[in-house]
C-alpha positions in Angstrom: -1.6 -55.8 17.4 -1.2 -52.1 16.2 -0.6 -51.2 13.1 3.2 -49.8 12.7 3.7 -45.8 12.5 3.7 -43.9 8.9 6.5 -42.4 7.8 6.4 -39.3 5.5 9.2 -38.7 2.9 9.1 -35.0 1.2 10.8 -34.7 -2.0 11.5 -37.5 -4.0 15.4 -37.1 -4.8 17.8 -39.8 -4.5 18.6 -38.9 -0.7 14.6 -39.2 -0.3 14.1 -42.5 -2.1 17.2 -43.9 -0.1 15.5 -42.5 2.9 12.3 -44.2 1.9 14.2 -47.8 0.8 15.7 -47.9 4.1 12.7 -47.4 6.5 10.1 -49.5 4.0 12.7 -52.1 4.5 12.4 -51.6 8.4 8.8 -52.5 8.1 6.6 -49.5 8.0 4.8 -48.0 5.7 6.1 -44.6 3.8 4.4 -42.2 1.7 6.8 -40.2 -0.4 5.7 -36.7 -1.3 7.3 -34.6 -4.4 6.7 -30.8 -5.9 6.9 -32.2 -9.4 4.9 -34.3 -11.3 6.9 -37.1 -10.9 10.3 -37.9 -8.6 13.8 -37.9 -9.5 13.9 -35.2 -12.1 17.3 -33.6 -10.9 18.8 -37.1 -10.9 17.7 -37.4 -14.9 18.9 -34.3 -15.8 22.3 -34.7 -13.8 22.7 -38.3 -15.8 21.6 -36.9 -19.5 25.8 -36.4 -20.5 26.6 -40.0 -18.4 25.1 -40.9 -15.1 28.4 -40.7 -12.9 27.0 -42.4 -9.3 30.7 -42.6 -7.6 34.1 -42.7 -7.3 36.8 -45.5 -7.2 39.4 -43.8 -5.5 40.8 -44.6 -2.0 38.1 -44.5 0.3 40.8 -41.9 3.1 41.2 -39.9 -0.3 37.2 -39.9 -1.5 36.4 -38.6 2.2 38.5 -35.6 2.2 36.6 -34.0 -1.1 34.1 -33.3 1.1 36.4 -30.5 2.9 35.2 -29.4 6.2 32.0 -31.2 6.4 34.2 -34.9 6.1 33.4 -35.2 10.1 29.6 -34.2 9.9 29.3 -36.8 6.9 31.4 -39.6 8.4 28.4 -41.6 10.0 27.0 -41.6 7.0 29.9 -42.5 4.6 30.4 -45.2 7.3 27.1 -47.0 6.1 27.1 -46.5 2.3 30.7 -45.5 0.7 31.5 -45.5 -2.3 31.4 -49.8 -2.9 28.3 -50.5 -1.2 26.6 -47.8 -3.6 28.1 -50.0 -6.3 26.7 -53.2 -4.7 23.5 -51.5 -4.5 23.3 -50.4 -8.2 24.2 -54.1 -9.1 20.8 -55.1 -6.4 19.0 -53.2 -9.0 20.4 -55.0 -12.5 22.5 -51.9 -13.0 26.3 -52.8 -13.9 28.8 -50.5 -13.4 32.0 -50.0 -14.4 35.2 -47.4 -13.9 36.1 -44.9 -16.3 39.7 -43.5 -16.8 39.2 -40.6 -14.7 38.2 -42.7 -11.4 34.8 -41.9 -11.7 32.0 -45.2 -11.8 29.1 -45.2 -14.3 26.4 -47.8 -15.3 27.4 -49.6 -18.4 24.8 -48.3 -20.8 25.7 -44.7 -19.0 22.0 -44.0 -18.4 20.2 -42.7 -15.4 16.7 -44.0 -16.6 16.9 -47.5 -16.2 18.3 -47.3 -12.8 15.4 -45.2 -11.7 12.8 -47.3 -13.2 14.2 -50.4 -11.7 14.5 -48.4 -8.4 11.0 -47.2 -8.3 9.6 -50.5 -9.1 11.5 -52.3 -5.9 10.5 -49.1 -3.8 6.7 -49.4 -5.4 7.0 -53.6 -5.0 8.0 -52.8 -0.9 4.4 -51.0 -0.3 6.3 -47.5 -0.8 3.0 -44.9 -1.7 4.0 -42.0 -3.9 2.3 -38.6 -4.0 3.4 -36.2 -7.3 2.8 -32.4 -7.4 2.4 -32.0 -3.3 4.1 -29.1 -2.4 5.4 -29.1 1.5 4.4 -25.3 2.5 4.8 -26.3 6.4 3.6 -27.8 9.2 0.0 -26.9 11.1 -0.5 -25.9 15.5 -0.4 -29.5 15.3 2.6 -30.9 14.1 0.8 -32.4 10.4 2.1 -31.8 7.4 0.7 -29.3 5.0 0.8 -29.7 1.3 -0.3 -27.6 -1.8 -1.9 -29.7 -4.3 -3.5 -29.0 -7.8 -6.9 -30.5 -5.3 -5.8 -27.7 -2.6 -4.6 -27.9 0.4 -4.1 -32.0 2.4 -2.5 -32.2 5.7 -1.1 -35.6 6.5 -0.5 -36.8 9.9 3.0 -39.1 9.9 4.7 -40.4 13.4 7.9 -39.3 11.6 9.2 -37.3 9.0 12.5 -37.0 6.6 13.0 -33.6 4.5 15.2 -34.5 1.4 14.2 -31.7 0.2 17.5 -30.4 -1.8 19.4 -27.3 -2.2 18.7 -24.0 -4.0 20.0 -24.8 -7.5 17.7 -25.8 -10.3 14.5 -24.5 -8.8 12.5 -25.7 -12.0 13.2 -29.1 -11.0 12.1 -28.7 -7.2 14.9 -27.5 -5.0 14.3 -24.0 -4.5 15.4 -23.8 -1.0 12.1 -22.4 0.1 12.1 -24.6 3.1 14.4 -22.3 4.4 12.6 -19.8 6.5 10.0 -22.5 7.5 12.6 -24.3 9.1 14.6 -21.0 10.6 10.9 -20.0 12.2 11.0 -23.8 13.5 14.2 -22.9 15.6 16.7 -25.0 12.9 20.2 -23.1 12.6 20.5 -22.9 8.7 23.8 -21.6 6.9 22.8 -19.4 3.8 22.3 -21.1 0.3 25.5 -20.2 -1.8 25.9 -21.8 -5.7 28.6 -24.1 -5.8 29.9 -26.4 -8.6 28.9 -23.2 -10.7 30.6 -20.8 -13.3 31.7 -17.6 -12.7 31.7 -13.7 -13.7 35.1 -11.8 -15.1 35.7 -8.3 -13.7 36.6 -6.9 -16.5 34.1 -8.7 -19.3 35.3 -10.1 -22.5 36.2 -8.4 -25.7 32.8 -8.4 -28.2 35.1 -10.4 -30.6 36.6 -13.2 -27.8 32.5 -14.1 -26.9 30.9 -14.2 -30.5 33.6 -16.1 -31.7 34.5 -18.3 -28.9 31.4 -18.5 -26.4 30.3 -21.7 -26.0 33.7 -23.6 -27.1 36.0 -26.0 -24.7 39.5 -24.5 -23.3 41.9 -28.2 -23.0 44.3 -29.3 -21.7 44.6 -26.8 -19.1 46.0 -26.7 -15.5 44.4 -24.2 -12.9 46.2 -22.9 -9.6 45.0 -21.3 -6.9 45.7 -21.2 -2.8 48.2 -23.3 -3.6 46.7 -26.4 -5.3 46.6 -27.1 -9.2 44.5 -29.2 -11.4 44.7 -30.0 -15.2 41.4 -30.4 -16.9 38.7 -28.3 -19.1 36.6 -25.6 -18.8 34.5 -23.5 -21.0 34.2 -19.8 -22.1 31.3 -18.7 -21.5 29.8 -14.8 -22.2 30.6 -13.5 -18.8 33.4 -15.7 -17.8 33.9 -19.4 -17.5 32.6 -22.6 -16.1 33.0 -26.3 -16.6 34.3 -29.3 -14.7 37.9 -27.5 -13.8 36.3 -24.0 -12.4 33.7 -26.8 -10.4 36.4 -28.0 -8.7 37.9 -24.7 -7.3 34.3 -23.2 -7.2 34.4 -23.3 -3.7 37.8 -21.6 -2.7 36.9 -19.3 -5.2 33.7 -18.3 -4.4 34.9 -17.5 -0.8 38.0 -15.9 -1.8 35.4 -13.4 -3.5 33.7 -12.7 -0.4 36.3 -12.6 1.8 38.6 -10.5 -1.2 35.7 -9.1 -3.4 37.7 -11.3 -6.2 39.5 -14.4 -7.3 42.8 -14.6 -9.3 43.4 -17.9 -10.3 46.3 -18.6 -12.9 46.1 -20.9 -16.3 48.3 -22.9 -17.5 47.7 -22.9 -21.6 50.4 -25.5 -21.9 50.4 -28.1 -19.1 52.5 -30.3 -21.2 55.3 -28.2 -21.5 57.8 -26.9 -19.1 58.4 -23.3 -18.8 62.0 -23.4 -19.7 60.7 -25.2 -23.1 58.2 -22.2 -23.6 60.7 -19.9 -23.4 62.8 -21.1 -25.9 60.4 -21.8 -28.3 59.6 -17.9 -28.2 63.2 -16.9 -28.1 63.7 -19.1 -31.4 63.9 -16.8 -34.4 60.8 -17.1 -36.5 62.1 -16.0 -39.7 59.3 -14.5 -42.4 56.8 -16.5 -40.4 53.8 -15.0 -38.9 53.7 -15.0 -34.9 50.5 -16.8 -35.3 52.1 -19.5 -37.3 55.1 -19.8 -35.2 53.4 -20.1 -31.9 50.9 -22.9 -33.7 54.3 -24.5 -35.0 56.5 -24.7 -32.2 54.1 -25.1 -28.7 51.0 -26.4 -31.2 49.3 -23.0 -29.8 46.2 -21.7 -31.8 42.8 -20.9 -31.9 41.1 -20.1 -28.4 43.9 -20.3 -26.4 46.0 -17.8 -28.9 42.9 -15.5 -28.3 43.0 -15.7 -24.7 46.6 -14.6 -24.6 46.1 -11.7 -26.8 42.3 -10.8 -24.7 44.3 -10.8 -21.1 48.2 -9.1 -23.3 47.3 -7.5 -25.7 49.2 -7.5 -29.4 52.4 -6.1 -28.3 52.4 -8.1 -25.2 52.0 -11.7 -27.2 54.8 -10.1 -29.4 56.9 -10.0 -26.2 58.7 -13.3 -25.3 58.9 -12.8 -21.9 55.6 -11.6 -21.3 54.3 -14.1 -23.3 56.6 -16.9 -22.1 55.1 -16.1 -18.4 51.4 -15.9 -19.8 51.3 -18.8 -21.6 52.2 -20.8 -17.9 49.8 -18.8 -15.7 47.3 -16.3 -16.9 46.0 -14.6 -14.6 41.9 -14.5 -14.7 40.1 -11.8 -12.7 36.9 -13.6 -11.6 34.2 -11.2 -9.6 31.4 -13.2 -8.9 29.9 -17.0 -9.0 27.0 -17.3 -10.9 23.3 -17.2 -9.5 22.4 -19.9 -7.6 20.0 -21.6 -9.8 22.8 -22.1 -12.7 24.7 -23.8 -9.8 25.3 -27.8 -10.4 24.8 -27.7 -6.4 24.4 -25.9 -3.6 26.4 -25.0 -0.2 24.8 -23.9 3.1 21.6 -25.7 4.4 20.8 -27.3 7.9 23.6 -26.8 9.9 25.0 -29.9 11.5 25.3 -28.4 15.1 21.4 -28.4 14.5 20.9 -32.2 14.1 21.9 -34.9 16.1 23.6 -38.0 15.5 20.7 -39.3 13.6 20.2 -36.3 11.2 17.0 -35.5 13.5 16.3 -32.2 14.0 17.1 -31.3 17.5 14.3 -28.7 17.3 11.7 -30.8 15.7 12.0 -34.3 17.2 11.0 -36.7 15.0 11.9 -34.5 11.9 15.0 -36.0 10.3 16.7 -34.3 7.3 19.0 -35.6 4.5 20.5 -34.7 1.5 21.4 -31.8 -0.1 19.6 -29.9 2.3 22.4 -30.1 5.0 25.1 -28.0 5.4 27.8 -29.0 3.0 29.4 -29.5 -0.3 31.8 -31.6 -3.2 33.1 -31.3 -6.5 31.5 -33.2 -9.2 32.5 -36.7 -9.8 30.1 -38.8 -8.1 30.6 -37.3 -4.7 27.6 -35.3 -4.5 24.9 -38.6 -4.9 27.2 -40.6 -2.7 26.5 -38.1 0.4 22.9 -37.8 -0.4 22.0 -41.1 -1.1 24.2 -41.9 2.0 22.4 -39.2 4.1 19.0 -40.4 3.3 20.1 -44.2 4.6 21.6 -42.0 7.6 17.8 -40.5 8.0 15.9 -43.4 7.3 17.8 -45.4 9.9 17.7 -42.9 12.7 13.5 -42.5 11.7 13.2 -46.1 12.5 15.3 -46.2 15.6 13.1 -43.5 16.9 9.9 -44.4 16.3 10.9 -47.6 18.2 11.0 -45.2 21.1 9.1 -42.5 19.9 6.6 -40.2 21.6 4.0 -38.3 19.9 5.6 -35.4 18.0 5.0 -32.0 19.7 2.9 -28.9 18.3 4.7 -27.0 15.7 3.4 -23.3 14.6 
């Protein structure tokens, strides 16, 4: 009888180790390669505030967060939504539960223990892994070629999955350098753009706003732009602002840049009040009272926010009810540029669908499958990001295993 056909994983992410679950679970045997010295290191990091896996929203409203890519990723959302990531997490000892803003977490709120668990079931299935392997590429022969601290291995698999990740956080392995190995391949691959990131002002900060308010929280707040509006946080940062409430507009503003060369979206300081209730508290005579002290009496108004409407009006403007009145309800913020794309949370671009086929294989590279945060498309934070990748690597894995049922030996590859 022969023995079944190795699979090689690179990069050891959760859309990889899903990948490699899937296909050890079909029977053959997988070796997992990684850049770092050990796997899962983005995953830690993302889970050191709260390990946020999923959503519990409607499954017709969860979908549509992933924007124009909600088609590409339906096959995969198809096979491992939002509950059966859940169910899976519960396969694992993990417990989960929902918080008040929709979004599921494990109970003790730590990534850790999930991995561990999940490492030991992957290790317990036969799965081989392979720390500080570098994938530089692929030889005249189709193997894979790997930098190691030993130098250089080449290892022959029937089939291969790339979860190799975005461009964001390069110091924990996804440094999009697979790009132009994969373009010289003949793979169609939209540029690598930060998203889920912060962004640049125009016009910076006063010296006074950023010593004394860098760093700090702006809440409640309500942002609009193209029409939609969200209340949240964000935070002031030296050049501009970030935060979960400038993530999730980061990528109609980041395109309204390039297509505009800037972004104008509008604050609301005071989502709790009405407008017509702002106005007359600035109408209302304030006696001997400072301006200060009446605007912190009668709308609660201090601090940060007070020094963002004096940083965008000015002194006589604040003094101005009108000007003020309309401020305080939308101030305008000039934003010029997103942040690099390492500070990104995530990253847009990669493989582009067209290039792939229904299996995530690579219609260039048959028997290449790819996964992840690698392909082509992008979400706002809230557990939507490790639902598609960990739903893309299943994706992967499945179509790795289907192939190889049928597979021929995989052609040359320069």
């Amino acid at each position: 009888m022969n023995a079944p056909p190795h699979v090689a994983v690179v990069g050891g992410g959760p859309a990889g180790l899903m990948a490699a679950e899937t296909l050890a679970a079909a029977g053959l045997p997988v070796d997992v390669f990684d850049a770092m010295p050990s796997v899962g290191r983005k995953f830690l990091l993302a889970g050191r505030g709260g390990l946020n896996l999923t959503h519990s929203e409607p499954d017709a409203v969860f979908r549509t967060r992933y924007g124009a890519a909600e088609a590409a990723l339906r096959p995969a959302l198809d096979g491992f939504d939002a509950d059966a990531l859940r169910t899976w997490a519960a396969g694992l000892g993990i417990d989960t539960f929902v918080g008040t803003s929709g979004r599921v977490f494990p109970t003790d709120m730590k990534a850790a223990p999930l991995l561990r668990a999940w490492l030991h079931r992957l290790r317990g299935a036969g799965v081989r892994f392979h720390a500080r392997h570098r994938w530089t590429g692929w030889t005249n022969d189709g193997a894979l070629r790997f930098a190691t601290p030993a130098g250089e291995l080449v290892h022959r698999a029937r089939a291969t999955v790339l979860a190799l990740g975005g461009g964001s956080w390069a110091r924990l392995g996804s440094d999009g350098a697979w790009v132009p190995r994969l373009q010289a391949a003949g793979v169609p691959v939209a540029p690598l753009r930060p998203s889920n990131c912060g962004f640049d002002l125009a016009r910076p900060w006063s010296p006074f706003l950023r010593q004394r308010y860098a760093g700090q929280p702006v809440k409640p707040v309500a942002m609009t732009f193209d029409g939609r509006r969200q209340q949240g946080e964000f935070v002031l940062t030296d050049t501009g602002v970030e935060g979960s409430l400038v993530y999730a507009f980061s990528a109609v503003l980041r395109e309204a840049i390039v297509r505009d060369g800037q972004a104008v979206p509008t604050l609301d300081l005071l989502p709790d009040h009405d407008a017509e209730r702002v106005r007359a508290e600035l109408r209302r005579p304030r006696g001997t009272r400072s301006l200060a002290t009446h605007l912190k009496s009668r709308l609660g108004l201090g601090g940060l926010k007070l020094a963002l409407l004096h940083e965008v009006l000015g002194a006589d403007g604040v003094a101005d009810p009108v000007r003020a009145a309309k401020a305080l309800k939308a101030l305008p913020l000039v934003l010029s540029a997103p942040r690099p794309l390492d500070e990104a949370i995530s990253t847009a671009g990669g493989v582009d669908f067209a290039g792939l086929d229904e299996h995530l294989m690579l219609r260039a590279c048959p028997g290449v499958f790819c996964a992840g945060e690698m392909l082509d498309w992008e979400a706002p934070t809230g557990g939507y990001l490790l639902t598609a990748s960990m739903a893309t690597g299943r994706q992967a894995g499945l179509g790795a295993a289907a192939w190889l049922r049928g597979a021929t030996p995989p052609p040359q590859r320069g």
